[in-house]
Each structure stands twice: as structure tokens, then as C-alpha cells.
C-alpha positions as CSV (number, residue, x, y, z in Angstrom):
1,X,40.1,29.8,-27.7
2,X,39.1,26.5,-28.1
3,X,37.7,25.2,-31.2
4,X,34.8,22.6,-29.8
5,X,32.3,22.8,-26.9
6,X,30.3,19.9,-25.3
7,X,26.8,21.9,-25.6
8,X,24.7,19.3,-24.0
9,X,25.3,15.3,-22.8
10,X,21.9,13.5,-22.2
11,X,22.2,10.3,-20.6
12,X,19.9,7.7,-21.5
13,X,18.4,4.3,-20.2
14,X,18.8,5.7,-16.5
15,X,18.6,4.1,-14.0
16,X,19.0,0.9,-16.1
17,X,20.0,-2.5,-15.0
18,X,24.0,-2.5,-14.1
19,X,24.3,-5.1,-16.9
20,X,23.0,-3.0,-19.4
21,X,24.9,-0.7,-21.7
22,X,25.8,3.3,-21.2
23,X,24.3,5.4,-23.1
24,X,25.2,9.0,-23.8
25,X,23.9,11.6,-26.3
26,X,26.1,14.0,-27.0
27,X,25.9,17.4,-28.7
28,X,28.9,19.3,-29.2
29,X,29.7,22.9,-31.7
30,X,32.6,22.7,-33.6
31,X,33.2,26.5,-34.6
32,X,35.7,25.7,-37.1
33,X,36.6,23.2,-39.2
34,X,38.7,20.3,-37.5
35,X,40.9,18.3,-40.0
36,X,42.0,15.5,-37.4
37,X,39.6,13.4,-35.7
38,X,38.0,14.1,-31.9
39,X,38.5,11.1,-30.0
40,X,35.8,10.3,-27.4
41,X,35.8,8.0,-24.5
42,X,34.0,6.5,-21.8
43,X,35.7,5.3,-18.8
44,X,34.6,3.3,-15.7
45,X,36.5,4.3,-11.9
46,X,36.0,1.0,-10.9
47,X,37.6,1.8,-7.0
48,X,37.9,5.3,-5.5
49,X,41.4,4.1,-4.3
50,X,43.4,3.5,-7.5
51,X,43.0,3.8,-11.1
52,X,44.6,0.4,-11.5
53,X,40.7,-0.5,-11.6
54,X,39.5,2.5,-14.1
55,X,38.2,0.5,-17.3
56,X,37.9,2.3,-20.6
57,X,34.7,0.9,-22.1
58,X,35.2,2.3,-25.4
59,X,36.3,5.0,-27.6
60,X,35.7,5.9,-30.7
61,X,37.1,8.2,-33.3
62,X,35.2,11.3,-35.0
63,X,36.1,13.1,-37.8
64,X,37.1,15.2,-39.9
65,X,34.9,17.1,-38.3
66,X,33.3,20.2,-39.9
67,X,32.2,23.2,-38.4
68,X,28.4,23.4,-37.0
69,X,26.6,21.5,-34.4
70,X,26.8,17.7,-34.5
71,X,25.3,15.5,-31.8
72,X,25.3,11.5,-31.7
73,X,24.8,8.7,-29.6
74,X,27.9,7.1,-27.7
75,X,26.6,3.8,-26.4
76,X,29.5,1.1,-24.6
77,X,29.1,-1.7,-22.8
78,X,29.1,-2.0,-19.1
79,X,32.1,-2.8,-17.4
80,X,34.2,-6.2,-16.7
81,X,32.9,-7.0,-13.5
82,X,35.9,-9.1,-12.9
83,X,37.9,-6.0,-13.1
84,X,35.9,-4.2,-10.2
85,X,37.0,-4.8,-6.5
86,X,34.1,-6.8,-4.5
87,X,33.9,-4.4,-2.1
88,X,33.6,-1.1,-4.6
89,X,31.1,-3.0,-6.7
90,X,27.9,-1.9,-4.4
91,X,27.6,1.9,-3.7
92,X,28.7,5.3,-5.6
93,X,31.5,5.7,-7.9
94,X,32.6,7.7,-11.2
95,X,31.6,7.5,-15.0
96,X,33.7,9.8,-17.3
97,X,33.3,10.7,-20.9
98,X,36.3,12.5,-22.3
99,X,37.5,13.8,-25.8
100,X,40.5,14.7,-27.2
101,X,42.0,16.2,-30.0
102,X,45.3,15.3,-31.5
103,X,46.2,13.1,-28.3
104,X,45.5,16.2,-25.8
105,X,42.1,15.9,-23.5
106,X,40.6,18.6,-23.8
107,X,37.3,18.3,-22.1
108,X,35.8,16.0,-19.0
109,X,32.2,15.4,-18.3
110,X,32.0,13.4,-14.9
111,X,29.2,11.7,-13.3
112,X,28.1,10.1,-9.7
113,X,26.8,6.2,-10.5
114,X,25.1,5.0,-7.3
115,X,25.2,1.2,-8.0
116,X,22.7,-0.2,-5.7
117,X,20.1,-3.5,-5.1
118,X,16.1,-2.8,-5.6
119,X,15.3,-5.8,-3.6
120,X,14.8,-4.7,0.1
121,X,16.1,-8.4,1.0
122,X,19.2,-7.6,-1.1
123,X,19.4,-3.7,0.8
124,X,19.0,-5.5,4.2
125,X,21.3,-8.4,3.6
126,X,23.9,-7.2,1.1
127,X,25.5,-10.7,-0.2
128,X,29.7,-10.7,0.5
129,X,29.8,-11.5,-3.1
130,X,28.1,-8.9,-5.6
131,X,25.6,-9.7,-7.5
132,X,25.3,-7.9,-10.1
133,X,22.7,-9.3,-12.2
134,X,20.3,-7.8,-9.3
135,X,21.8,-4.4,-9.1
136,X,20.6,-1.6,-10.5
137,X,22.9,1.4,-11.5
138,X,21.7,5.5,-11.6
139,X,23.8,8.2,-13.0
140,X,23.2,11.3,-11.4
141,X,22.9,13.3,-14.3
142,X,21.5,16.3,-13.2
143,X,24.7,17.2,-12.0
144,X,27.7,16.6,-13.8
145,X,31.3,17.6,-13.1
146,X,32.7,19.4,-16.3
147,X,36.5,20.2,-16.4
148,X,37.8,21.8,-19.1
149,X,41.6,21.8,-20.3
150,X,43.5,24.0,-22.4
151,X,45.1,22.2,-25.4
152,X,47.2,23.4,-28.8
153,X,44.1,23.0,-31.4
154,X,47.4,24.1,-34.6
């Protein structure tokens, strides 16, 4: 049985400008007490192709964590846009936030970002190089993708 549930993820600021940061609140149960740290994560798919583009924006370590509900704010900063093929820059992609416990994932909260220019000039005449300072990015977070994994909690 596992020993933490992701009760609830909220994600804030959205849409939001693509330059501005993620922000997720997370709630999670811990029904026992954990003695090593969860580690959370946020990760940017930055092509559909490869993950040679995926960009971990941050993680960060919780713990010990005792048992009871806890809940906090997970905030990163948007990705390298150097990092992000021209072509996939413009359009939908993938957002993860992940946790793991003693080096094993155990779960996976996914996300559709459409990444998309307000300006109708911009949505008629798409630029060959991104902008990105004109784009605007909008997690569908109404539904999320959540896979769950099995992991040794001993």
C-alpha cells in the first residue's frame, strides 16, 4: 500500500505569460510517518520526439515528512528557451510533476500546455523564429494524466 497520495494539485497563474514561472499547489496525505525525504520535480517535454529536449526545472527535497496532510506551493521557473526546438516551441506539449521516495517515482501528474500567441497578427502570421516574449502558455488543468507506480516504501 503505498504510504503518500497526491490528494489535490492546483495550478496557479494560468494561463500566464510563457515567461512567467509554474506554479503548483500541491496537497498530498502522508499516512505514516516517512523518515527520508519525498523528492518533487517539475519537468518541461520540450519536443514530443525525444526527451533529449525534456528540461527539469526544479526539484526540491521534502522531509522528514510526518504523517497528516501537508500541502505547499512548488513554484520553478520557466524553461531555457534555448533548450526547446523552434519548431515545438508554438503549440501543445507536456508539463510533469513527479515525486519520489528514496530514488523510486512513485507518482506522475501530467499536464497538456498549449503554448500559443494572443495577437491575431501573430496567429495569422506565425514568425519562423518564436517569440516567446509574445506567447502565452495554458495548462489544461482540468484534466490531468495521473500514473501511479509501485515502489518499496521499507
Amino acid at each position: 500500500m503505498a504510504k503518500v497520495e497526491v490528494t489535490n494539485v492546483t495550478v496557479l497563474d494560468n494561463p500566464t505569460a510563457f515567461n512567467n514561472p509554474f506554479q503548483f499547489e500541491v496537497t498530498f496525505e502522508c499516512f505514516e510517518d516517512l523518515p527520508s525525504d519525498l523528492e518533487w520535480k517539475v519537468i518541461y517535454v520540450g519536443s514530443a520526439s525525444t526527451e533529449t529536449y525534456d528540461q527539469t526545472l526544479d526539484s526540491v527535497l521534502v522531509g522528514p515528512v510526518p504523517a497528516g496532510r501537508h500541502r505547499f506551493v512548488f513554484q520553478v521557473n520557466p524553461p531555457d528557451q534555448a533548450k526547446i526546438p523552434p519548431e515545438d516551441a508554438v503549440g501543445v506539449t507536456v508539463v510533469l510533476l513527479t515525486c519520489s521516495y528514496k530514488m523510486a517515482e512513485f507518482v506522475r501528474v501530467g499536464y497538456y500546455v498549449n503554448n500559443e500567441y494572443v495577437d491575431p497578427e501573430l496567429m495569422e502570421n506565425p514568425p519562423p523564429k518564436p517569440l516567446f516574449d509574445k506567447l502565452q502558455r495554458n495548462i489544461l488543468a482540468s484534466n490531468p494524466r495521473v500514473t501511479k507506480f509501485k515502489v518499496n516504501w521499507d
